[in-house]
N, CA and C of each residue as an Amber inpcrd file, in Angstrom:
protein
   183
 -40.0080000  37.9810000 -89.8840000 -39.7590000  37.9450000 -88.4510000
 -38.7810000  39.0430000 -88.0320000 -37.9440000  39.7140000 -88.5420000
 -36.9140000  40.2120000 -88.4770000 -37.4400000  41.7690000 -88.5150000
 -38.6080000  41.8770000 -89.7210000 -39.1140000  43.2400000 -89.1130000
 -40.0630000  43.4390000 -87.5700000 -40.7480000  42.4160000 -87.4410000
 -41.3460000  42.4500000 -86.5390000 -40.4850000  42.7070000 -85.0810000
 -38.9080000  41.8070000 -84.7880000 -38.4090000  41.9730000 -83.8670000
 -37.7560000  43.8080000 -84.5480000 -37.4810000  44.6110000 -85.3230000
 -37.1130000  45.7640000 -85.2350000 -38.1400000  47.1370000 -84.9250000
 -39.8160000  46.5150000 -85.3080000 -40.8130000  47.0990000 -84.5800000
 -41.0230000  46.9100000 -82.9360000 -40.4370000  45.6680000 -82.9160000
 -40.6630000  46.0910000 -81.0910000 -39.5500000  46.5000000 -80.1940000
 -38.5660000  46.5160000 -80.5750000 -37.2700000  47.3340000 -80.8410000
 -37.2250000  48.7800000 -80.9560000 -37.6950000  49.1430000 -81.7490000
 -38.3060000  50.6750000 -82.2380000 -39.1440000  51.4910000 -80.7410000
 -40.1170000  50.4560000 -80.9060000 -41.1790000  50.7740000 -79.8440000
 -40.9940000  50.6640000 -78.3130000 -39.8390000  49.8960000 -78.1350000
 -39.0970000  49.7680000 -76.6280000 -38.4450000  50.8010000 -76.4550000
 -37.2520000  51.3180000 -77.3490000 -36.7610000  52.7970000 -77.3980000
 -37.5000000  53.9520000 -77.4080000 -38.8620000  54.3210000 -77.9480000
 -39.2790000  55.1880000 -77.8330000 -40.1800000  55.6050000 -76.1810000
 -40.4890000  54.0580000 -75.9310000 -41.1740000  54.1880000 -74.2520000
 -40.1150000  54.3920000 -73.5280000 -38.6240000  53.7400000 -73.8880000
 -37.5630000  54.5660000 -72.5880000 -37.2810000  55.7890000 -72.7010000
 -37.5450000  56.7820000 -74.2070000 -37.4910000  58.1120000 -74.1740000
 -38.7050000  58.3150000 -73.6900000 -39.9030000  58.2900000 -74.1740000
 -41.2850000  59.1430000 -73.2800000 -40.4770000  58.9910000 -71.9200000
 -40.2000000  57.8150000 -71.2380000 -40.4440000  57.7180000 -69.9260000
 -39.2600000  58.7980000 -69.4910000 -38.0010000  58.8300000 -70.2310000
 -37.2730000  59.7410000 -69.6090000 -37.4200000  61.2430000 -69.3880000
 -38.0170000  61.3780000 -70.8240000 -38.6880000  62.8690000 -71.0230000
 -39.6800000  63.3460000 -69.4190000 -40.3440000  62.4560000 -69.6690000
 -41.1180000  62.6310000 -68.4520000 -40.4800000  62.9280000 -67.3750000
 -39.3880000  62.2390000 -66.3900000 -38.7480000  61.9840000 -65.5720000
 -37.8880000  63.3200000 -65.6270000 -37.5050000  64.0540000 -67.0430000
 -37.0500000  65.4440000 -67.1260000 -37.9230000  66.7000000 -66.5930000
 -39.3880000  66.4000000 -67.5110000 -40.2500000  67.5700000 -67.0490000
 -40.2680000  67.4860000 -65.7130000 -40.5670000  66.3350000 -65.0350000
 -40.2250000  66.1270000 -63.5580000 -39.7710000  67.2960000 -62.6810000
 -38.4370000  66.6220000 -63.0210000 -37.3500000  67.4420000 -62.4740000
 -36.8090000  68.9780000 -62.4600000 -37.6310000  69.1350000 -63.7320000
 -37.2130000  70.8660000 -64.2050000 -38.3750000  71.4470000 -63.5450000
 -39.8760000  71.1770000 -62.9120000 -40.8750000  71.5790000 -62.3510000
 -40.2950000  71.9810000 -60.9000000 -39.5660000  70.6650000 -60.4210000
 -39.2050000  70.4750000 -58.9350000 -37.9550000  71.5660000 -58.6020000
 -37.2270000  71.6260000 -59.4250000 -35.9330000  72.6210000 -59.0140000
 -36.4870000  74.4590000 -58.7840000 -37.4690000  74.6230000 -59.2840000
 -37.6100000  75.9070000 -58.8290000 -38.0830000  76.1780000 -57.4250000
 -39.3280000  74.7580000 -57.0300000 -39.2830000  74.5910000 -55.7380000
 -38.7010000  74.8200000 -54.8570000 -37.4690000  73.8800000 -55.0550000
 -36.0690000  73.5000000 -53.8320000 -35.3770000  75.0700000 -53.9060000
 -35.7070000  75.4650000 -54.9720000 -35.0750000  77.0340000 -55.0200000
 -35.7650000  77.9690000 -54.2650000 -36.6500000  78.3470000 -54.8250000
 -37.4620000  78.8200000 -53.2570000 -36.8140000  78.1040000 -51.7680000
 -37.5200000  77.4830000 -51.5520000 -37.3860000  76.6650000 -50.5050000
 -36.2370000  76.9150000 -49.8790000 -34.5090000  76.7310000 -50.6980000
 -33.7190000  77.0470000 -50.1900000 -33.4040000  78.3990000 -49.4930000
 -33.7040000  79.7170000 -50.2710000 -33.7320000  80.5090000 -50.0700000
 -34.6360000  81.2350000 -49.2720000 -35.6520000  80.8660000 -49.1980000
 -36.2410000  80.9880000 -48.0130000 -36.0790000  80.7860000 -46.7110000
 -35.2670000  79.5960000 -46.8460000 -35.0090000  79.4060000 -45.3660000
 -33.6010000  79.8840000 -45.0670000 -33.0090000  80.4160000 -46.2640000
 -31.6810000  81.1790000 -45.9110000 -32.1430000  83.1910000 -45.8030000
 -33.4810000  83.2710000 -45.9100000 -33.8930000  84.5870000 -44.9720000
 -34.1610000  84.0760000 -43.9160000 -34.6470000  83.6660000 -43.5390000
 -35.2830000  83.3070000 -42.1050000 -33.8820000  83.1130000 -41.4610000
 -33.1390000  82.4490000 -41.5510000 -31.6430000  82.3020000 -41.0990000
 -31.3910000  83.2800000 -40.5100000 -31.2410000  84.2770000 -41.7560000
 -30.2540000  85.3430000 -41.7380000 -31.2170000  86.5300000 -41.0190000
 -32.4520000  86.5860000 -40.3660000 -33.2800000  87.6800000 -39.9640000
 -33.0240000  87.1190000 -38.8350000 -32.9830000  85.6990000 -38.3050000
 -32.9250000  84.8960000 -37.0130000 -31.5570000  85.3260000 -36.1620000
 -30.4400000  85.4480000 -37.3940000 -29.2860000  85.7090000 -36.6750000
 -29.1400000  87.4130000 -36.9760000 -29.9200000  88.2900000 -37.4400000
 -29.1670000  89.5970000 -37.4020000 -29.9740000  90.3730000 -35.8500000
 -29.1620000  91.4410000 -35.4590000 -29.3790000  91.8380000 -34.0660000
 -30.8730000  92.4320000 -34.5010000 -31.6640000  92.2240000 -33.4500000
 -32.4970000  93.2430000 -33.2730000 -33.0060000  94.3820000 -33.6060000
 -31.5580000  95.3350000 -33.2310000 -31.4070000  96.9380000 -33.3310000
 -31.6620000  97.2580000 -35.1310000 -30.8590000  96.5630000 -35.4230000
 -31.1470000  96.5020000 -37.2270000 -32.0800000  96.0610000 -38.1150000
 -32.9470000  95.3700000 -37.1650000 -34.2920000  95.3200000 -37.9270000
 -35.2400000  96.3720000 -37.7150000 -34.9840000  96.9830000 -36.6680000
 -36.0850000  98.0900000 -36.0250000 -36.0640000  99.3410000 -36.9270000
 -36.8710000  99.9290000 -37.7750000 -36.5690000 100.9900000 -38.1230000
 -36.5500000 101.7780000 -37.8620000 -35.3590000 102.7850000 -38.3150000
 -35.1050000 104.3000000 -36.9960000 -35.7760000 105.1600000 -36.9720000
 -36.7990000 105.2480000 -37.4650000 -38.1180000 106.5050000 -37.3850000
 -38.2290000 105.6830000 -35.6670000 -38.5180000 104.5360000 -35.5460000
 -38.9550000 104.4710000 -33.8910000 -38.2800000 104.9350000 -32.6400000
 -36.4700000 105.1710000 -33.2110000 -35.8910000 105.7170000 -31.9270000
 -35.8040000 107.2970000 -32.0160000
């Protein structure tokens, strides 16, 4: 009886690692996302707030 409760023991620990592993690949997929993402919207920001005159290139004046 005693091996049997250390086989399902065994086998409970290894499904809370798969499951965490998983829950890692997760997360390491998603952060390049939010990285983009962030930065993207910190150009748009920063084109939103720079003047005009400095986006125009001076071949036009």
């Amino acid at each position: 009886m005693k091996n049997l409760w250390n086989n399902k023991i065994s086998l409970f620990l290894l499904q809370e690692y798969m499951s965490l592993t998983s829950v890692q690949r997760k997360l390491r997929a998603s952060v390049p996302c939010f990285i983009f993402y962030v930065d993207s919207f910190h150009v748009a920001w920063v084109l939103y707030k720079a003047p005009r005159k400095l986006l125009q290139p001076s071949i036009l004046h």
